[in-house]
C-alpha positions, 0 to 999 in steps of 0.5 A: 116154871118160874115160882114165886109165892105172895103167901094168902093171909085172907083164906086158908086151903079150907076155904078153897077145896082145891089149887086153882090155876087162872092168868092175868093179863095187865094191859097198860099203856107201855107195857103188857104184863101177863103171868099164870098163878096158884090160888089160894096161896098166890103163888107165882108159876110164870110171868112175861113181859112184852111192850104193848104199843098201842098204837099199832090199833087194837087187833094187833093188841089182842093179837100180843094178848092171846099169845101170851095167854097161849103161851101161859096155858100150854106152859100149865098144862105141860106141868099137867094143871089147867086153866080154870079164869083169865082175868085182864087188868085195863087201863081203862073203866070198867063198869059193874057188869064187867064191860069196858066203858072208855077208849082212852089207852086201848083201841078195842071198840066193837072187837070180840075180846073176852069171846077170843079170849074165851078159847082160852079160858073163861075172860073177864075185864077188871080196871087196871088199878082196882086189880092191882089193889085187889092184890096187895089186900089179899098177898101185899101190903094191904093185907089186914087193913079194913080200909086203904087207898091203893094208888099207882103210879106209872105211864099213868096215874090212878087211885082206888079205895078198898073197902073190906077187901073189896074195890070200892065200884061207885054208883056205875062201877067207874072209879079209879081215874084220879089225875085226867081232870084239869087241874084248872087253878088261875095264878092270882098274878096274871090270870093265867089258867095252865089247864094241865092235868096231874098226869101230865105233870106227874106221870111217867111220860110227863117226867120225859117230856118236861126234861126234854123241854128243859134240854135234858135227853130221856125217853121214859120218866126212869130215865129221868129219875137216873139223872136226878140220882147223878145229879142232874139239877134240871132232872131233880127239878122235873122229879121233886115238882112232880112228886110235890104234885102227886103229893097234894092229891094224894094228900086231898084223898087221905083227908077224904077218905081217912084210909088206914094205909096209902099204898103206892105201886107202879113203875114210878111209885116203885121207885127209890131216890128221890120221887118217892122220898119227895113224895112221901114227906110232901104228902104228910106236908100236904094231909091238913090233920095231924091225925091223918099225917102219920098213916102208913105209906107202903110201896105195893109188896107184890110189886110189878105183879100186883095188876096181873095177879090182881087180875088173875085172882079177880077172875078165879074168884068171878068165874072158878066153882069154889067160893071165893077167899073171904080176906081176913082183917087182923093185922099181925 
C-alpha cells in the first residue's frame, strides 16, 4: 500500500475510539482522483488516478467510479481492514441534503449513483471544493485558522469560506461557484461588453486556448506555464493576465469576507513559476485595506489529495458510528 500521513491536529484517538477506513472519490472535469485513507489521523493507504473524460456520458463515468472504488476496497481488505464511508468530491453543487443540483461537468441526471455506489460502501456526495477545504482545516494548511477562504484552481475554478472547521453551505447548501458568472465590464472606450467569465480567462483550459489563439502550441494550461518558464513571451502574457485576473477576485472575497488565511490548491494553484508569484503579489495589490493586504497565502498542503481525502473524511464523519472529529483552533 502506498502510506502517507497529513497528521490530525483536530482530534486525538480519544476522540474516535477506533481507525476508520472510508474512500474518496474526486470527480473533476479532467480527471478522477480517488484514494483509501485511515482516520483519525488521515493517513494515506492507496491513491489512483485516472482521466475522467466526460464526454464519454455518465454511465461510462460511474462505470470508471465504481472501479476505482472496488479496486481500493478489495485492496483494504486484503490488509484485512474494511471500508466503512466513501465520500465523492463533484464538481458540481451540491445541495444540504446531500443531492447534486447541476449538470454542469457530469452527466449523471436520473442514474442511480450513490445506490451503485452503495455496494460498495455507504456514498455520499459533497461539492468538490468544500471537500478539498474540509481537508486542508483538518490535515493542511488551514489547520488552527477559526476562519479561511479556501480556493482552487485547476480545469475549473471554485472558492469556499470554512467557518470553524466547517464549509460554509448557504441558505440552499450551493456555495463554491466563484468564476461561472460574466465578468460583464463595458470598456469606457468603445462599449464593448466582453461577456467572458474568470474561468474562461483564468482556468486551466482557458490558459491553452488562449495561447493557442496567440500561435502558441498547448494542450493543457501546465503546458503553457512550461513555456512561460522557457521564456515564451506570449506564454507568460497568457500567465501573468490570467493570474492578475484571479487576483482581482480573490482580492474582492478577502476584503469580503476578511478571512485569517487564502489558501490555494488545485493543478494551477499548485504551480511554481510564474502564475502563483503573479497571483500572490496581484492579490495583495488588489486587497484595498492595508489590513487585509498581508494575510497568509498558502498553497493547499495535502496537495493533490485534498479533494479525494476531503471527501473520504466528510463521508466517515456523515456515515461512520463515532462522533465526528471536533477540529481544534490554536494555531501552534
Amino acid at each position: 500500500m502506498d502510506t502517507k500521513e497529513h497528521k490530525c491536529r483536530g482530534g486525538t484517538p480519544s476522540s474516535f475510539p477506533s481507525v476508520h477506513h472510508a474512500l474518496g472519490l474526486d470527480l473533476g472535469g479532467t480527471k478522477i482522483a480517488a484514494g483509501l485513507a485511515a482516520f483519525p489521523e488521515g493517513r494515506v493507504l492507496a491513491r489512483r488516478t485516472i482521466p475522467t473524460h466526460a464526454a464519454r456520458g455518465g454511465r461510462a463515468v460511474l462505470d470508471d467510479a465504481l472501479r476505482l472504488a472496488r479496486e481500493l476496497a478489495a485492496e483494504a481488505a486484503a490488509a484485512g481492514a474494511s471500508v466503512s464511508a466513501l465520500g465523492l468530491g463533484v464538481c458540481e453543487l451540491v445541495n444540504r441534503e446531500g443531492r447534486l443540483a447541476s449538470t454542469n461537468c457530469l452527466p449523471w441526471p436520473g442514474l442511480p449513483v450513490l445506490e451503485e455506489l452503495a455496494a460498495v460502501a455507504p456514498a455520499v456526495f459533497e461539492a468538490d471544493v468544500r471537500a478539498a477545504a474540509l481537508a486542508e482545516a483538518r490535515f493542511g494548511a488551514g489547520r488552527g485558522f477559526r476562519q479561511f477562504v479556501y480556493l482552487t484552481v485547476g480545469t475549473g475554478l471554485s472558492a469556499c469560506l470554512m467557518l470553524g472547521g466547517r464549509p460554509h453551505l448557504g441558505a440552499r447548501g450551493l456555495t463554491g461557484t466563484f468564476a461561472s458568472s460574466p465578468l460583464s465590464l463595458p470598456c469606457e472606450a468603445c462599449g464593448h461588453v466582453s461577456g467572458r467569465t474568470l474561468e474562461e480567462v483564468a482556468a486551466g483550459p482557458a490558459l491553452a486556448a488562449r495561447f493557442r489563439a496567440a500561435g502558441g502550441h498547448a494542450a493543457s494550461g501546465q503546458d503553457v506555464l512550461a513555456a512561460a518558464a522557457a521564456g515564451d513571451a506570449a506564454a507568460r502574457q497568457v500567465v501573468e493576465s490570467a493570474a492578475e485576473a484571479l487576483a482581482s477576485q480573490a482580492g474582492l472575497l478577502i476584503g469580503m469576507l476578511d478571512p485569517e488565511a487564502l489558501v490555494v490548491g488545485g493543478g494551477l494553484g499548485l504551480s511554481d513559476g510564474p502564475y502563483w508569484e503573479h497571483f500572490v503579489a496581484a492579490t495583495r495589490r488588489h486587497v484595498w485595506s492595508p489590513r487585509h493586504r498581508d494575510l497568509p497565502i498558502l498553497r493547499a498542503a495535502t496537495g493533490a489529495d485534498a479533494g479525494w481525502l476531503g471527501a473520504a473524511l466528510h463521508a466517515c464523519e456523515s456515515l461512520s458510528p463515532p462522533s465526528p472529529l471536533t477540529p481544534t483552533h490554536s494555531r501552534s
